[in-house]
C-alpha atoms as an extended CHARMM CRD file, in Angstrom:
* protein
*
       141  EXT
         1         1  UNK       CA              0.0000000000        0.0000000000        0.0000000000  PROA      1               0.0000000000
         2         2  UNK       CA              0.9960000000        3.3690000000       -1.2200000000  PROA      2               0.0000000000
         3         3  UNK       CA              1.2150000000        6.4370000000        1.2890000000  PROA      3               0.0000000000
         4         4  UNK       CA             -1.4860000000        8.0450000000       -0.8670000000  PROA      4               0.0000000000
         5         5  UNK       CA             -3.5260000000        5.1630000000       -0.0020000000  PROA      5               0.0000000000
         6         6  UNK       CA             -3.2530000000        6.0190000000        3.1390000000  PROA      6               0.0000000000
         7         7  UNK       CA             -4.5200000000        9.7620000000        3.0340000000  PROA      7               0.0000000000
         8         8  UNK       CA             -6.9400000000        9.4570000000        0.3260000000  PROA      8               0.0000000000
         9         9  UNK       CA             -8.0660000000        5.4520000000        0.6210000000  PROA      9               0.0000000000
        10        10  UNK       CA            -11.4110000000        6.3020000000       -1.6840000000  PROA      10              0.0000000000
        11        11  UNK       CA            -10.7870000000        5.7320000000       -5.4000000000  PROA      11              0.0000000000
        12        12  UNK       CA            -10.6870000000        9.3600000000       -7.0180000000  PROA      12              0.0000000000
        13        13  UNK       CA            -12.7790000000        8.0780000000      -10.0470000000  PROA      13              0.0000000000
        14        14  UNK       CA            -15.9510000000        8.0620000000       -7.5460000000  PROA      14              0.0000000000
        15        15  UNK       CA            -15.3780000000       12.1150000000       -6.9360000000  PROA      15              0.0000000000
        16        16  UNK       CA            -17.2800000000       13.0810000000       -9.7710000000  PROA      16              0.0000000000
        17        17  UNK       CA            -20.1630000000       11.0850000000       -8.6460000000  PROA      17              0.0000000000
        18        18  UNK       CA            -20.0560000000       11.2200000000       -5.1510000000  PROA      18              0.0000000000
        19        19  UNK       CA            -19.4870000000       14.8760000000       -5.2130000000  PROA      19              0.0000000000
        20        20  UNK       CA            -22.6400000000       16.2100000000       -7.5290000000  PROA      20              0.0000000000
        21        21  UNK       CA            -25.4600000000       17.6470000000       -6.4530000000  PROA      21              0.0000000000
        22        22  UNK       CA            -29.1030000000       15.8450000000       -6.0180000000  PROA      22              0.0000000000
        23        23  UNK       CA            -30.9130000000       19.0330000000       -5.5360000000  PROA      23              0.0000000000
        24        24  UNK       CA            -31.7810000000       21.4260000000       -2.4820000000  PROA      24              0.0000000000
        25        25  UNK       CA            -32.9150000000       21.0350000000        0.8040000000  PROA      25              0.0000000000
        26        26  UNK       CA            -35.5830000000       22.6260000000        2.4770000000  PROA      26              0.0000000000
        27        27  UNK       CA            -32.7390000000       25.0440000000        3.9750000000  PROA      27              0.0000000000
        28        28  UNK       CA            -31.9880000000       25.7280000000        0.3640000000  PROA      28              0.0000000000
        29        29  UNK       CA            -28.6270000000       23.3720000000        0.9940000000  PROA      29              0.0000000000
        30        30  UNK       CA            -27.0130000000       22.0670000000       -1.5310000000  PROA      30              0.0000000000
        31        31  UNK       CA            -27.0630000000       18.2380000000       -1.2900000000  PROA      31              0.0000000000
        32        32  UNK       CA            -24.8330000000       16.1090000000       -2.5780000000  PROA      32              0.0000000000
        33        33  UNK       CA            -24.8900000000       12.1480000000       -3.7550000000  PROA      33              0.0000000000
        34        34  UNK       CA            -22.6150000000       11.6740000000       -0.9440000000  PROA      34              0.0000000000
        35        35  UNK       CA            -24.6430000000       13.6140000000        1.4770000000  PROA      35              0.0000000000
        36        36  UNK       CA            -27.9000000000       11.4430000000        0.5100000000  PROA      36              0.0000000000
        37        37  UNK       CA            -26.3520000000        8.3090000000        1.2240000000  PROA      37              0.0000000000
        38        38  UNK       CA            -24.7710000000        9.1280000000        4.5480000000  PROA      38              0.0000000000
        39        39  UNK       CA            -28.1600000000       10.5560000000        5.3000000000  PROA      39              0.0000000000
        40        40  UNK       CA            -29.9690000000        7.0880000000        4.9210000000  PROA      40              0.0000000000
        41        41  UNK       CA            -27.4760000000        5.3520000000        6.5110000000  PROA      41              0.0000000000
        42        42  UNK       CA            -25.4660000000        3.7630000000        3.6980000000  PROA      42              0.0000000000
        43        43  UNK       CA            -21.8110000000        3.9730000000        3.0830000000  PROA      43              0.0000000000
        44        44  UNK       CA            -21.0450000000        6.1440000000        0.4950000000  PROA      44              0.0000000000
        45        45  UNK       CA            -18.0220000000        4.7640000000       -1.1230000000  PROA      45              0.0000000000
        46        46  UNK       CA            -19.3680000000        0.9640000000       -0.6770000000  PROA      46              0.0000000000
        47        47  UNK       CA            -22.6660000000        1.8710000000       -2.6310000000  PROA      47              0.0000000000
        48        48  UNK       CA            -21.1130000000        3.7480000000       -4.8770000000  PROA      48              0.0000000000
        49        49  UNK       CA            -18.8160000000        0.5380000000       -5.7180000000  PROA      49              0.0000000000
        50        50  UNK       CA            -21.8880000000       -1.5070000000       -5.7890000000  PROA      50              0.0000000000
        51        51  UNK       CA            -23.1570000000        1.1490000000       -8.2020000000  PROA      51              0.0000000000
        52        52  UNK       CA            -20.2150000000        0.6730000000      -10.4950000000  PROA      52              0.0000000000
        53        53  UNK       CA            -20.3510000000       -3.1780000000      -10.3260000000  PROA      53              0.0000000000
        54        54  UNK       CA            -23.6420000000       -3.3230000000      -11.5810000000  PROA      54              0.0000000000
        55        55  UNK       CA            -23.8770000000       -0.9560000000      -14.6540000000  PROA      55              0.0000000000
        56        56  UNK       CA            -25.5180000000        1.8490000000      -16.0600000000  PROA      56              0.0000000000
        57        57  UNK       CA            -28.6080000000        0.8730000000      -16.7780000000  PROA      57              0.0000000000
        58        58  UNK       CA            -29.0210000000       -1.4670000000      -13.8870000000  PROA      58              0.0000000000
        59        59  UNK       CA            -27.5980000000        1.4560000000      -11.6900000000  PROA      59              0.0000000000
        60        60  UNK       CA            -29.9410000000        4.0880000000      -12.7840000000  PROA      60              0.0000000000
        61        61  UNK       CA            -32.5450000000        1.8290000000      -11.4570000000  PROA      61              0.0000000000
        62        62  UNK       CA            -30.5650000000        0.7310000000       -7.9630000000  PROA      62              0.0000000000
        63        63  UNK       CA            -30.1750000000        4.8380000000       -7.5990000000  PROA      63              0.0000000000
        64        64  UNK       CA            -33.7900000000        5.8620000000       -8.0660000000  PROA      64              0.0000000000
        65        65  UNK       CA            -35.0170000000        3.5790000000       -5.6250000000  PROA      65              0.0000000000
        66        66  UNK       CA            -32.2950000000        5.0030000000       -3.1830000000  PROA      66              0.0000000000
        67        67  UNK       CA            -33.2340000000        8.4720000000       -3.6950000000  PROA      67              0.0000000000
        68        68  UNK       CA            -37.0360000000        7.5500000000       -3.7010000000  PROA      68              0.0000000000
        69        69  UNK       CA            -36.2850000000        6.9420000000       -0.3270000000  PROA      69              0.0000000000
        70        70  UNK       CA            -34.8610000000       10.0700000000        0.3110000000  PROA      70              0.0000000000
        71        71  UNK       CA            -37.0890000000       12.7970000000        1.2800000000  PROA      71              0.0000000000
        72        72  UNK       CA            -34.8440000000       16.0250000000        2.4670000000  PROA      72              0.0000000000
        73        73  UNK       CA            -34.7630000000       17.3920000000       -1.3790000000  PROA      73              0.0000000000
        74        74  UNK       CA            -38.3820000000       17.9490000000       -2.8050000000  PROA      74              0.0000000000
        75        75  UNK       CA            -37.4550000000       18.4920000000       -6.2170000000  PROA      75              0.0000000000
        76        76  UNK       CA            -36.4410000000       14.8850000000       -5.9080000000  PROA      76              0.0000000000
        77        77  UNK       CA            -39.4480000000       13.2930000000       -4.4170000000  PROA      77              0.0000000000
        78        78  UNK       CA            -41.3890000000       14.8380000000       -7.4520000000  PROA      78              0.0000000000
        79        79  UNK       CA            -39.2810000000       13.7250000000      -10.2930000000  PROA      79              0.0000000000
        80        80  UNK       CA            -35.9010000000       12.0790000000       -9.4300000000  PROA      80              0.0000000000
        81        81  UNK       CA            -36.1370000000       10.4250000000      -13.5210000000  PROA      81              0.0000000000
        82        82  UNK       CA            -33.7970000000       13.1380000000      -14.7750000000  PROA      82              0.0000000000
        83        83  UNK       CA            -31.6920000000       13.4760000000      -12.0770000000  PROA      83              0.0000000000
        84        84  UNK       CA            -31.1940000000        9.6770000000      -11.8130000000  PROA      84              0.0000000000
        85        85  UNK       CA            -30.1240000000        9.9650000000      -15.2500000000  PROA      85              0.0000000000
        86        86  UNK       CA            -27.8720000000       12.5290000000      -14.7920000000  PROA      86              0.0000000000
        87        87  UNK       CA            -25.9940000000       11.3220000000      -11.9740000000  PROA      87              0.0000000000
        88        88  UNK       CA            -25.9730000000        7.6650000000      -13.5200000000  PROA      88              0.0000000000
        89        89  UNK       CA            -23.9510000000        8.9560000000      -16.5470000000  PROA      89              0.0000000000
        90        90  UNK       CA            -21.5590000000       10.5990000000      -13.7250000000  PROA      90              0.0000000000
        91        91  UNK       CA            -20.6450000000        6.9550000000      -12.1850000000  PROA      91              0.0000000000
        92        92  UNK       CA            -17.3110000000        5.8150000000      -13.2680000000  PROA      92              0.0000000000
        93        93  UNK       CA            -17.5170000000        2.8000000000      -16.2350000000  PROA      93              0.0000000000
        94        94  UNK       CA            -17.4530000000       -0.7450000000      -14.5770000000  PROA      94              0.0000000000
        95        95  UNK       CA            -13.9050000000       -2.0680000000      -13.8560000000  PROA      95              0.0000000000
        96        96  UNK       CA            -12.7300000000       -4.1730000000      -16.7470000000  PROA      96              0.0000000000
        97        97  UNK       CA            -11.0330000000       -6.6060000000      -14.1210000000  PROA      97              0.0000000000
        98        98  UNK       CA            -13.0440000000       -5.6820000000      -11.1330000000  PROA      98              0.0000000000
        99        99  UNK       CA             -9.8240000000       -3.3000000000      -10.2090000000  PROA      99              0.0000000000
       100       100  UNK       CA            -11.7880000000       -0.5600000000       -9.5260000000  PROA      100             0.0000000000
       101       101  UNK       CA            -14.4960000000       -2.4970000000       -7.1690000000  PROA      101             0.0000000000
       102       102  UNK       CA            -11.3980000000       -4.5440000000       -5.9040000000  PROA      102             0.0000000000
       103       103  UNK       CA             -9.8660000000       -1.0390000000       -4.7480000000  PROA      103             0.0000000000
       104       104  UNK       CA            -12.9200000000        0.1420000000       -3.1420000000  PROA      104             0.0000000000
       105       105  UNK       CA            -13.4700000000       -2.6530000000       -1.1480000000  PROA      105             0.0000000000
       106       106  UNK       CA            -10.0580000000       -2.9140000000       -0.0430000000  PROA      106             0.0000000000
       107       107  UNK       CA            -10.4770000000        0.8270000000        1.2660000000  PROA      107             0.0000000000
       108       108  UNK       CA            -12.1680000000       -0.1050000000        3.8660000000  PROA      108             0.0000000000
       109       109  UNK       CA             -9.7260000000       -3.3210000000        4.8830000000  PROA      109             0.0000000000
       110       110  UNK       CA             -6.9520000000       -0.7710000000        4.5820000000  PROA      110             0.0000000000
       111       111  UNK       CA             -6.9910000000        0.8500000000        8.4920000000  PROA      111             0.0000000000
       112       112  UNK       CA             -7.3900000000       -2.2720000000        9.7830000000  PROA      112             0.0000000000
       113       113  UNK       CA             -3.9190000000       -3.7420000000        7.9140000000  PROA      113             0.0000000000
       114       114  UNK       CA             -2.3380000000       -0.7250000000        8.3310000000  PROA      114             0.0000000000
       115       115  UNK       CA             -2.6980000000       -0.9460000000       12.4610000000  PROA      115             0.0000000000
       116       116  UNK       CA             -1.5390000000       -4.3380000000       12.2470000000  PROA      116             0.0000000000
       117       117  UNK       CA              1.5730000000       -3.4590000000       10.6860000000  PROA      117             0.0000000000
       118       118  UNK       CA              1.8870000000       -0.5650000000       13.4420000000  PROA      118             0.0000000000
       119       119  UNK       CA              1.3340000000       -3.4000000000       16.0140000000  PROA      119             0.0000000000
       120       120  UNK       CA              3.8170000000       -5.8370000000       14.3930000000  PROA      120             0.0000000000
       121       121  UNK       CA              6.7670000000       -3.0690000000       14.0680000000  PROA      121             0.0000000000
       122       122  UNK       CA              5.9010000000       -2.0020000000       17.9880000000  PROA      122             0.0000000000
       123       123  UNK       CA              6.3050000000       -6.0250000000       19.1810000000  PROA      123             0.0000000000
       124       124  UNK       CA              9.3600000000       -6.0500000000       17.0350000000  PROA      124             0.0000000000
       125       125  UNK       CA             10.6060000000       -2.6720000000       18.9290000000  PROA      125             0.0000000000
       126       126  UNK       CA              9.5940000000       -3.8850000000       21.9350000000  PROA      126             0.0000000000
       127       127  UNK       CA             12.0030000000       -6.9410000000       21.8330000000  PROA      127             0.0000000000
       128       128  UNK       CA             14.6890000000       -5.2020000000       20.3730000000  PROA      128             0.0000000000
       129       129  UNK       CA             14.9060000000       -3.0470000000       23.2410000000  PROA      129             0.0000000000
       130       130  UNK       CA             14.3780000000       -5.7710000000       26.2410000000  PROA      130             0.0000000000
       131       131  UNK       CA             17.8800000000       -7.2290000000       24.3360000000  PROA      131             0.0000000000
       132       132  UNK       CA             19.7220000000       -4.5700000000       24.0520000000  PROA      132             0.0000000000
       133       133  UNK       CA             19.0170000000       -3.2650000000       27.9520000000  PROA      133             0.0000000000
       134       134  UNK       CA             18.8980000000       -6.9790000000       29.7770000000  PROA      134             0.0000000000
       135       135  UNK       CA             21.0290000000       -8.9730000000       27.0990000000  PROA      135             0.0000000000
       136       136  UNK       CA             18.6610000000      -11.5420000000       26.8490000000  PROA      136             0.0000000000
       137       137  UNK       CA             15.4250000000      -12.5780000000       25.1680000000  PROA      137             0.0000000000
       138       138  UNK       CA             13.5240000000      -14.2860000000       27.3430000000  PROA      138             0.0000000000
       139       139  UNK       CA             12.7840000000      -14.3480000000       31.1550000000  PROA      139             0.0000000000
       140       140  UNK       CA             14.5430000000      -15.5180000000       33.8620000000  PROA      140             0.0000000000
       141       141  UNK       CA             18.2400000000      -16.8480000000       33.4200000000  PROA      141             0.0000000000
């Protein structure tokens, strides 16, 4: 795993989708396809894969019945049909070799391997140091 990985572990080619807007709120908000999701509980970058994974067309359809569900924008209760298709055409094109899916799956593995590493190079440490001050490895003599 790259550093960049690290700071930014979302693929970049969901931005574009995530990122655009589904309408306004009754606050006159601007809300965002990333907003929406969060907002019914879903996680953004996961659905989005999902999304991806399943097509355009098939998509589309997934997308509308997640924003149906969605009733902070009222521009999109009354006619989502355009704005589905809009944001649909935004979605990244499905991964020829299921990289892209493959990448944001393993976004959300990546905290958990990177602690383990951090917990592997601390044990290491850890003996290292309990040699070098008591000359042995082990305890008792």
């Amino acid at each position: 795993m790259t550093a960049s990985n690290v700071l930014k572990p979302h693929p970049p080619e969901f931005q574009r989708f995530l990122y655009a807007s589904v309408g306004h709120d009754r606050k006159g908000r601007t809300v965002t396809v990333l907003s929406a999701l969060a907002r019914l509980d879903l996680d953004p970058w996961k659905e989005t894969a999902d999304l991806v994974a399943l097509g355009r067309d098939t998509a589309a359809t997934r997308l509308g019945l997640l924003l149906a569900k969605f009733r902070d924008v009222p521009a999109l209760a009354s006619n989502p049909g355009p704005v589905v298709q809009h944001l649909s055409l935004l979605l990244p094109a499905p991964p020829q070799h299921q990289a892209l899916a493959t990448a944001a799956s393993s976004a959300a593995n990546s905290l958990p391997q990177s602690t383990a590493l951090i917990w592997t190079i601390l044990a290491f440490l850890f003996v290292l140091l309990q040699f070098l001050f008591t000359g042995t490895l082990g305890v008792g003599e």
